[in-house]
C-alpha positions in Angstrom: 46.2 11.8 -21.5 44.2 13.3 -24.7 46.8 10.9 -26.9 45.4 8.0 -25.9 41.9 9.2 -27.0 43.0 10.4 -30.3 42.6 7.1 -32.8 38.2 6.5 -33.5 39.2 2.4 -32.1 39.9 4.1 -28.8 37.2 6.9 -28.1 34.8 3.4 -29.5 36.3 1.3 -26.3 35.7 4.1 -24.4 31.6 5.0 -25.5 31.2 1.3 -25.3 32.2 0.7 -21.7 30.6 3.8 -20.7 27.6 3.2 -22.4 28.2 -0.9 -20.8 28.5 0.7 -17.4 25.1 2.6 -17.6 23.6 -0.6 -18.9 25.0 -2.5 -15.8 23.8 0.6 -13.5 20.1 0.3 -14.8 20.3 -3.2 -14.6 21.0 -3.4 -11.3 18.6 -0.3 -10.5 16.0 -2.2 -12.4 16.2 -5.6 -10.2 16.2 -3.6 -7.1 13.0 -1.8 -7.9 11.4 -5.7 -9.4 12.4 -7.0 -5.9 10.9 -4.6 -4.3 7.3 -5.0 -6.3 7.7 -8.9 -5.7 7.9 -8.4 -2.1 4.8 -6.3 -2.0 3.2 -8.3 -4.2 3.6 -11.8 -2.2 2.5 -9.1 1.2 -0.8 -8.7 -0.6 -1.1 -12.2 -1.7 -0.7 -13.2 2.3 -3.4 -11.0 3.4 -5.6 -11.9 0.5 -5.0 -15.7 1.3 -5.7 -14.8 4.7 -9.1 -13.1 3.9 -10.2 -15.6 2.1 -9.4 -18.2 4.9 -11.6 -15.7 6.9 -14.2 -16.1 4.3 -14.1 -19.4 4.1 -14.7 -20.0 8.3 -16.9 -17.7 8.9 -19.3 -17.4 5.5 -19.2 -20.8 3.8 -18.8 -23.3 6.9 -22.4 -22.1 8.5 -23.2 -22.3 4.9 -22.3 -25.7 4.5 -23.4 -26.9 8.0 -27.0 -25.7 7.4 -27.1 -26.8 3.9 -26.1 -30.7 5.5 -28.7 -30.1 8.1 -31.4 -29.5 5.3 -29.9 -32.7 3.8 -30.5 -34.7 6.5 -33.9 -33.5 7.4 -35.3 -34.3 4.2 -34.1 -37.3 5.3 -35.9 -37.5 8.6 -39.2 -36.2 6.8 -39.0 -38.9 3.9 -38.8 -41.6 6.6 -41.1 -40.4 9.0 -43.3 -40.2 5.5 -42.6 -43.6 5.1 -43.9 -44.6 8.2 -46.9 -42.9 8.0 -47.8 -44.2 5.1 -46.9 -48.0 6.3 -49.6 -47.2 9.3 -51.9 -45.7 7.4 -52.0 -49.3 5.3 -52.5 -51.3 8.2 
């Protein structure tokens, strides 16, 4: 068994798989661990999304709604100034 390993061409082909076959090893050890992060990360991603969509209904849409009711009752007030000021002529 120790004659095949005797010539440097051999004990090279045999460092170079080895050191192939670790490569491969952390490789695949490496794209476990990456898949692993990924999955977390798109679990976070959900409940942020989530959160915000929270957020959104129950911060901004009052928000908005008041803001448009403001809107409008500027509205109101700039007609019913309107009129007044039409009575007030006549």
């Amino acid at each position: 068994m120790l004659e095949m390993y005797s010539t440097p061409l051999n004990i090279l082909y045999l460092v170079l798989s080895i050191g192939f076959a670790l490569l491969v090893i952390f490789l695949v050890v490496t794209l476990c661990r990456i898949n692993k992060i990924l999955k977390n990360i798109n679990k976070v991603t959900d409940k942020a999304k989530d959160t915000v969509d929270l957020i959104n209904h129950y911060l901004w849409q009052p928000i908005k709604i008041m803001m448009m009711v403001m809107e409008k009752s500027k509205e109101f007030g700039a007609k019913q100034a309107k009129k007044t000021t039409k009575r007030k002529k006549k």
